[in-house]
N, C-alpha and C positions, 0 to 999 in steps of 0.2 A: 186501930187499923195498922197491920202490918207494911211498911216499904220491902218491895225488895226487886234489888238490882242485877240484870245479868253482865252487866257492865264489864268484859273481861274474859265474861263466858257464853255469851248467847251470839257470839260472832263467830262464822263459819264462811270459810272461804272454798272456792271450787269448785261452783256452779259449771257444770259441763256445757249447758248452754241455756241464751234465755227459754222462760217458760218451762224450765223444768222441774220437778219438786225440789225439797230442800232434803233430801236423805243423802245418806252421805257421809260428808263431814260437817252437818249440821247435828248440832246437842241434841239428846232429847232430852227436854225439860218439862217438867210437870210442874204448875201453879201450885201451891198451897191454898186451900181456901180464903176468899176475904183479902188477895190478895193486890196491892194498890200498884198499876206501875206508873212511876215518872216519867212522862216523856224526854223532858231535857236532860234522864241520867243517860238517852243512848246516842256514842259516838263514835267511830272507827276510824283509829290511824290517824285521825289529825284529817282526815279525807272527807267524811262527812257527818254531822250532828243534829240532831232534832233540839228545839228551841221552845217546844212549846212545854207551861211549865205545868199543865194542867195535867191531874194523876186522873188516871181512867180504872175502873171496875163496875161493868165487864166492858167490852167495844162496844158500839152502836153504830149503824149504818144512818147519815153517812158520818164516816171521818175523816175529821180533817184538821192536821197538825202543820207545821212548820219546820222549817228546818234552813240547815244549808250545807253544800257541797262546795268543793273545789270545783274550779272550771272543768279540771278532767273528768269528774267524775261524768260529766254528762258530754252526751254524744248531738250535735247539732240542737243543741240546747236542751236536751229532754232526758231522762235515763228512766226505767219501769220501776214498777212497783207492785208486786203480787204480793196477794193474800191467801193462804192455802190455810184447811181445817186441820185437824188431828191426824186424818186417812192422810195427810196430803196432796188433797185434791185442791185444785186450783179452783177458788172462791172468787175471785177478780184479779184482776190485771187492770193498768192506769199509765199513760206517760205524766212523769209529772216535768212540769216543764219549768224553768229557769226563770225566774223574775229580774232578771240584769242580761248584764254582757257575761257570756258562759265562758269565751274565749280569753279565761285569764287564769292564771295557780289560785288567785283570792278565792275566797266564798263566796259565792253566790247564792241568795234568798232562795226559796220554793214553798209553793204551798201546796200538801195533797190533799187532796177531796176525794176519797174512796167510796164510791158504793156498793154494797153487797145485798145478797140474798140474805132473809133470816138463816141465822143457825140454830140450830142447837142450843137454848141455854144453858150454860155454864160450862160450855165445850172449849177445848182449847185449839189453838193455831196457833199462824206465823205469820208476821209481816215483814217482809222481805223487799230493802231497797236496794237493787241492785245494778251496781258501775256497768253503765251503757259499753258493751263491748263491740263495736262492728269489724270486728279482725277475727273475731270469731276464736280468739288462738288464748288457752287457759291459761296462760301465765298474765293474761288481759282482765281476768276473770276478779269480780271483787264485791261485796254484798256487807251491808246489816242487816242481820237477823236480831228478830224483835218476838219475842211470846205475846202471846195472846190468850185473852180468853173472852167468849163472846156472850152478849146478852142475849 
């Protein structure tokens, strides 16, 4: 079984606003077949990390991973979380919300629970966590982008 990491490269910054696709200055990346990802390799900036250590191929509805942000990252304790297909059509949206006190620089816990619709097997996407912006203003703007590929 193949690892393989976007760690470095599957991160894209400049979402112009929530809910919008990840085109852009988001990579395209295509899977290789058979291909395993580790959750705990994705982390951005020191700002936020997924912690779960379980390798997924392909996604299943629902998921649900771990992780943790900075207090900034989230907005009134919550920040979003979309899921868009290949087309990048937006598959689900989620707040995921803060398991402590959000109101600090530290980490703070989170657990997402995503549900989607069946896809497509063996289609690819994106799962997109993205820093709660309510100022609206792009230099606010901040995300892990994560590949996918679904069962």
């Amino acid at each position: 079984m193949k690892y393989f990491s976007f760690l470095g490269v599957a991160f894209a910054l400049g979402l112009t606003g929530v809910g919008c696709g990840v085109s852009g200055n988001a990579p395209v990346v295509t899977l290789p077949p058979e291909t395993s990802v580790i959750w705990s390799d994705y982390e951005h900036n020191d700002l936020i990390r997924l912690t779960s250590d379980e390798e997924v191929v392909p996604i299943t509805s629902p998921l649900v991973l771990t992780g943790e942000a900075r207090g900034y990252w989230y907005f009134e304790a919550s920040f979003p979380a979309y899921l868009y297909d290949a087309d990048e059509n937006q598959v689900a949206v989620i707040p995921v919300t803060a398991e402590g006190d959000w109101m600090t620089e530290e980490y703070v816990p989170f657990t997402l629970t995503l549900t989607f619709p069946d896809q497509l097997s063996g289609s690819e996407g994106t799962l997109v966590l993205q820093k709660d912006n309510p100022s609206g203003l792009p230099e606010n703007d901040d995300q892990l982008v994560i590949p996918v590929v679904f069962e």
